[in-house]
C-alpha positions, 0 to 999 in steps of 0.5 A: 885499600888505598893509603890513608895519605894520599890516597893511592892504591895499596901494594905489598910492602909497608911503606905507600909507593906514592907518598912514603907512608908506613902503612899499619902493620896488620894491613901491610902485607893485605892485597887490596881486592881487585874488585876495589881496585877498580871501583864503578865509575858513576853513571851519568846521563846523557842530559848532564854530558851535554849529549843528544838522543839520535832520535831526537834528531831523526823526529826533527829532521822528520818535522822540517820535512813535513813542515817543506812538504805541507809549505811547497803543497800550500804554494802549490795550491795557492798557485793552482786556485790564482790559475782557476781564478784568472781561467774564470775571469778570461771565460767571463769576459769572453762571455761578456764580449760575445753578449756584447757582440750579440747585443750590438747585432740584434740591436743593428739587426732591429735598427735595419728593420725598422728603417726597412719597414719605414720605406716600405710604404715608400717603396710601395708608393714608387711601385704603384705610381710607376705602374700608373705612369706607365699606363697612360700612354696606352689609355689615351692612345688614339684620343685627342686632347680633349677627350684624354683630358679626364683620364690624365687628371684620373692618373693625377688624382691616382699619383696623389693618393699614392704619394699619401701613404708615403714618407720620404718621397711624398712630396716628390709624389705630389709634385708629378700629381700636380703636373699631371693636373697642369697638364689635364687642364691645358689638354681640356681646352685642347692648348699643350705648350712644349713647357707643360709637357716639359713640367712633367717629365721633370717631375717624373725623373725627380719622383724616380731618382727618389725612389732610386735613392730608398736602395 
């Protein structure tokens, strides 16, 4: 029991130890139960109190983990699709180089052909007329001016169609198979002046150092 004025616990005795009050007289002398001297405090939850629930923190702590593991995996695999990228254009441009090189070589290759097979007949023309050039000295061996005659003009018509066919050192051609022809007239009527047989080794290096230059 507690005093009806202020409210503090009752003991033996009539008057309250607090405040002085007579207590009544069927009540002076009556212990107060233990178990109302201690009533039960209130139970109040921990919301009301201000606080947490432990676990509460370790699921956050959990959370921010996973939420660093799954930003740090991302940058990761951002970073190792920006290398796979840069690897595929670095392979793609060496690709491109190499067509390229590939390309500059067939092209160089085709030109070297093409100009190869633009001086064949050139080169073919300097074969023959030199084989023809080299034979006249043993066909008119021995023969005079006269006689020889028809075989220097037949090496002029042969030098000619020789040239014909070619391109570069055709005139160069034409030129030695004129002289060769000046020269067939004058041995005919048996007069070679020191000029005509001049005219003709000049036209002959001429063709030769023409065809020196096809390489």
């Amino acid at each position: 029991m507690y005093c009806s004025n202020c409210g503090e616990k009752r003991v033996k005795g009539n008057f309250c130890p607090s405040c002085g009050e007579r207590f009544p007289d069927n009540q002076a002398t009556q212990e107060v139960p233990e178990v109302l001297a201690h009533p039960e405090a209130p139970q109040v939850d921990d919301h009301q109190t201000g606080k947490t629930n432990p676990y509460v923190w370790v699921a956050i702590g959990a959370a921010i983990l996973l939420l660093i593991i799954f930003v740090a995996a991302s940058s990761n695999a951002s970073q190792q699709e920006s290398a796979r990228v840069a690897a595929s254009q670095s392979a793609q441009a060496e690709a491109d180089a190499q067509q390229q090189a590939e390309a500059k070589r067939k092209q160089a290759q085709a030109a070297a052909e093409a100009a190869k097979a633009q001086l064949a007949p050139d080169k073919d023309a300097c074969t023959k007329i030199a084989q023809i050039e080299n034979s006249v000295g043993s066909q008119i061996s021995g023969m005079s001016r006269v006689s020889a005659s028809p075989i220097v003009a037949s090496v002029s018509m042969d030098i000619r169609s020789a040239a014909s066919s070619a391109n570069q050192v055709q005139s160069y051609g034409y030129a030695l198979a004129d002289a060769y022809g000046l020269l067939a007239d004058f041995m005919a009527i048996d007069v070679v002046e020191a000029s005509t047989i001049g005219t003709v080794q000049q036209a002959s290096l001429n063709f030769k150092n023409a065809c020196k230059q096809l390489g």
